[in-house]
C-alpha positions as CSV (number, residue, x, y, z in Angstrom):
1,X,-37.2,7.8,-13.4
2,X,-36.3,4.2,-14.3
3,X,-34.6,2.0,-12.2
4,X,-31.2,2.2,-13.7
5,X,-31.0,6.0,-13.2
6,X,-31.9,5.2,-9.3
7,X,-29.3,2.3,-8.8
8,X,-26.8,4.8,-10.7
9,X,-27.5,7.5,-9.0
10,X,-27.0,5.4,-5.2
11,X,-24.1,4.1,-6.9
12,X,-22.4,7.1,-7.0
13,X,-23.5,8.2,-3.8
14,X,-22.2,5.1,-1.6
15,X,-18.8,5.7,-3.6
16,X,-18.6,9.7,-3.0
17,X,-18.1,9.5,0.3
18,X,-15.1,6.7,0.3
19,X,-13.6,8.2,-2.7
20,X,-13.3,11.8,-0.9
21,X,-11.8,10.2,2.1
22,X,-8.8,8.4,0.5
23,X,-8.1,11.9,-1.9
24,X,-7.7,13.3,1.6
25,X,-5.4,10.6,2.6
26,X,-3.3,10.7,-0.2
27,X,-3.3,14.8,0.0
28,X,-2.0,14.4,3.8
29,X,1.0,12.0,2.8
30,X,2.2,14.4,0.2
31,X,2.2,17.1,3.0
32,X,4.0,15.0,5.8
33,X,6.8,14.0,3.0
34,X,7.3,17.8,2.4
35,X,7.2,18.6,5.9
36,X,10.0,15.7,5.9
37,X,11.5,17.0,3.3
38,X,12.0,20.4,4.8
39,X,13.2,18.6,8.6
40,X,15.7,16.3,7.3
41,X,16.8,17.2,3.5
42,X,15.1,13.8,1.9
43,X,11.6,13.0,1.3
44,X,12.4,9.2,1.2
45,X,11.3,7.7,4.6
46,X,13.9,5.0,6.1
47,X,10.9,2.1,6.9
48,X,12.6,-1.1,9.4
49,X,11.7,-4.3,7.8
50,X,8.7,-4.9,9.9
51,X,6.7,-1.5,8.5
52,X,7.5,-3.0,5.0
53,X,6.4,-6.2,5.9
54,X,3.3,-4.2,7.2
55,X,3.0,-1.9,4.2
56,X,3.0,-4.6,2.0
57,X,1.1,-6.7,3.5
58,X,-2.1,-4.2,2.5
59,X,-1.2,-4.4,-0.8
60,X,-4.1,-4.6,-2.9
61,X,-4.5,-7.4,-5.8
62,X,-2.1,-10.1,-6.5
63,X,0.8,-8.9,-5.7
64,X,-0.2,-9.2,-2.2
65,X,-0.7,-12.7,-2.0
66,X,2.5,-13.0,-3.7
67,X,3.9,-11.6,-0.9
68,X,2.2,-13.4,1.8
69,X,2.9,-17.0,0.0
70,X,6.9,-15.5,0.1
71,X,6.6,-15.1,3.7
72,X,4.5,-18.5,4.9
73,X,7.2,-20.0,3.0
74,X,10.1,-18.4,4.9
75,X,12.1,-16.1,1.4
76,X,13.9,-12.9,2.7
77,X,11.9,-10.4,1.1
78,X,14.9,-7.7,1.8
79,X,16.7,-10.0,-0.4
80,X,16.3,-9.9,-4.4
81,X,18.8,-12.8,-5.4
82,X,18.2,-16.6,-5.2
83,X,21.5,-17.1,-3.4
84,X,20.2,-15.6,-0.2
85,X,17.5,-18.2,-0.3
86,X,19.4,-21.0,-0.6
87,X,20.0,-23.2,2.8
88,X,23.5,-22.7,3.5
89,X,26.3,-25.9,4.5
């Protein structure tokens, strides 16, 4: 066996175990939105502003600390238009 094949092989068996986990993750969201879905007619959950902040906080990747350089530097990120950022008179 070379050594390639043996850190290949580990490889893939550090990542099995992760990988499994978050299919089950994802797996159990789609069933809570149906079971949603079934309760109260809309599969779209309401989130408060804090649970987005929260949400998007874990955001992976740049978009992240987008988000995080919006919020140390006080933008509304319920708001989309500039005007809501401006200081009012």
């Amino acid at each position: 066996m070379t050594v390639q094949f043996i850190v290949a092989m580990l490889a893939y068996a550090i990542n099995e175990r992760p990988a499994r986990r978050i299919d089950y993750l994802h797996e159990q969201v789609r069933v809570v939105k149906e079971a949603l879905a079934v309760a109260t007619g809309t599969s779209r959950i309401a989130f408060t502003a804090e649970q987005r902040r929260r949400l998007a906080l874990n955001l992976p990747g740049p978009l992240s600390t987008s988000f995080r350089r919006r919020l140390d530097a006080g933008v509304r990120e319920d708001c989309g238009d500039r005007a809501s950022r401006r200081p009012t008179m």
